[in-house]
Every structure is written in structure tokens, then in C-alpha cells.
C-alpha positions as CSV (number, residue, x, y, z in Angstrom):
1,X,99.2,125.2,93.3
2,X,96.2,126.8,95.0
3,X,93.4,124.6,96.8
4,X,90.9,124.9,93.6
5,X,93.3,123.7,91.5
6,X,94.4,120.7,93.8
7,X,91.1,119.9,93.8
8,X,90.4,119.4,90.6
9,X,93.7,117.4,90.1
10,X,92.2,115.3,92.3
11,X,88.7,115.3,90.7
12,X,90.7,114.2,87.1
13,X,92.6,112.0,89.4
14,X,89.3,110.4,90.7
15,X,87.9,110.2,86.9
16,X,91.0,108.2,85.7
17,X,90.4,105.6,88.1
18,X,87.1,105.2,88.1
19,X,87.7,105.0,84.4
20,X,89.9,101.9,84.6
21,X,88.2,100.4,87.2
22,X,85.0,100.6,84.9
23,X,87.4,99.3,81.9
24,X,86.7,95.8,80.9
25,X,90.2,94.5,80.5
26,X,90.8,95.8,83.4
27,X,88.1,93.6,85.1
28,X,88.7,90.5,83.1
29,X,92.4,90.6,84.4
30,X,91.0,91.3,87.7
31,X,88.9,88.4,87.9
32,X,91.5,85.8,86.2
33,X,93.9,86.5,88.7
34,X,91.8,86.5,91.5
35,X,90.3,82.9,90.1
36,X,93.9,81.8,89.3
37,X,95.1,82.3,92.8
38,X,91.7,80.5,94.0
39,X,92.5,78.0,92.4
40,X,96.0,77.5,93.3
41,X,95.3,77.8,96.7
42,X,92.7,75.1,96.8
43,X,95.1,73.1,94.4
44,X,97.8,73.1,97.2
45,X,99.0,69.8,99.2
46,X,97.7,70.0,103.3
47,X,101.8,70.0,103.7
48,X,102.0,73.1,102.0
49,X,102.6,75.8,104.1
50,X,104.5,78.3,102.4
51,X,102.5,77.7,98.6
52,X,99.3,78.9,100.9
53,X,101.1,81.7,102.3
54,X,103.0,83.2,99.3
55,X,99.2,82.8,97.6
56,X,97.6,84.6,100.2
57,X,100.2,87.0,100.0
58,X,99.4,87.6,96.3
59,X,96.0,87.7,97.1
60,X,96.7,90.3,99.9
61,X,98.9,92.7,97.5
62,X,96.6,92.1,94.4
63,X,93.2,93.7,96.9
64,X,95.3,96.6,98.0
65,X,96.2,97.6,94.7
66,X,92.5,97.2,94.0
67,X,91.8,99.3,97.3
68,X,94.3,102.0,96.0
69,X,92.7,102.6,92.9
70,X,89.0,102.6,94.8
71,X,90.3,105.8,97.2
72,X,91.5,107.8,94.5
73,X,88.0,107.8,92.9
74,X,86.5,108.6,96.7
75,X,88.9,111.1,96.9
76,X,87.9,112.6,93.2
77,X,84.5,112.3,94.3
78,X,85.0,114.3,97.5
79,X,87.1,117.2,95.7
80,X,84.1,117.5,93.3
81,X,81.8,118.1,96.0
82,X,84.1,120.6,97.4
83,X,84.2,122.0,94.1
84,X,80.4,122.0,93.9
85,X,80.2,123.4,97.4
86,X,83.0,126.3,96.6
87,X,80.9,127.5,94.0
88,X,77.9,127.9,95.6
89,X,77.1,131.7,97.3
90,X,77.2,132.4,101.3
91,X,73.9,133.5,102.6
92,X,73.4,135.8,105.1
93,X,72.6,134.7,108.6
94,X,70.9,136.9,110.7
């Protein structure tokens, strides 16, 4: 695979996830979860300890998926720049 087309495997790459990032059910579930584990956590007794930290875990797993899908559209965005800037003619500096 040659660096044009790695590119724009990353560009289509970049489109998918911005797409399901942009996708409604995709935010709804987004938001429930992040509410439900809100909630749970302010739900939890001052004793415990471990509810807290297995929630916060959640919470910790559930934003770095979130994260994951957020570089893969700065990475599409960034190969179709490259693209954009591949395409365009050297000039002559003298």
C-alpha cells in the first residue's frame, strides 16, 4: 500500500467515525451511560470504596473509547489535508 492510498484509508477511516460520533443513537447511549454511572456514583454509601472505584473505572474506560474514536477523525482530517496538499503543484523558488 503506497502513502496516497494509506492516506485515504485513513481519510474513510476518519469519515466513519466522525459519522458515528455524529449518529444520534450513538449519543443517546453516550449520554445514558455517562448519566447512569453519575448517578451510581453519587448513589454510593461514604463506606463504599470499591462501588466508587469500579464506577470511576467505567467512567475512565467509557472516555477513552470516546477519545479513540475522536483521533481517528483527527487523523482522517489530517490525511485529507495531506491529500489536499499532495495535489497541489511545486512552485519554483528562485
Amino acid at each position: 500500500m503506497n502513502k496516497t492510498q494509506m492516506l485515504q484509508a485513513q481519510e474513510e477511516r476518519g469519515r466513519a467515525a466522525q459519522e458515528l460520533l455524529d449518529n444520534p443513537l450513538f449519543k443517546e447511549a453516550f449520554i445514558k451511560i455517562k448519566g447512569d454511572l453519575f448517578n451510581s456514583f453519587n448513589k454510593t454509601e461514604l463506606a463504599g470504596d470499591e462501588a466508587r472505584k469500579d464506577i470511576w473505572t467505567k467512567s475512565q474506560v467509557l472516555d477513552a473509547f470516546e477519545r479513540t474514536f475522536t483521533d481517528i477523525v483527527k487523523h482522517g482530517q489530517n490525511a485529507t489535508l495531506s491529500i489536499a496538499q499532495s495535489d497541489k503543484p511545486l512552485r519554483n523558488v528562485i
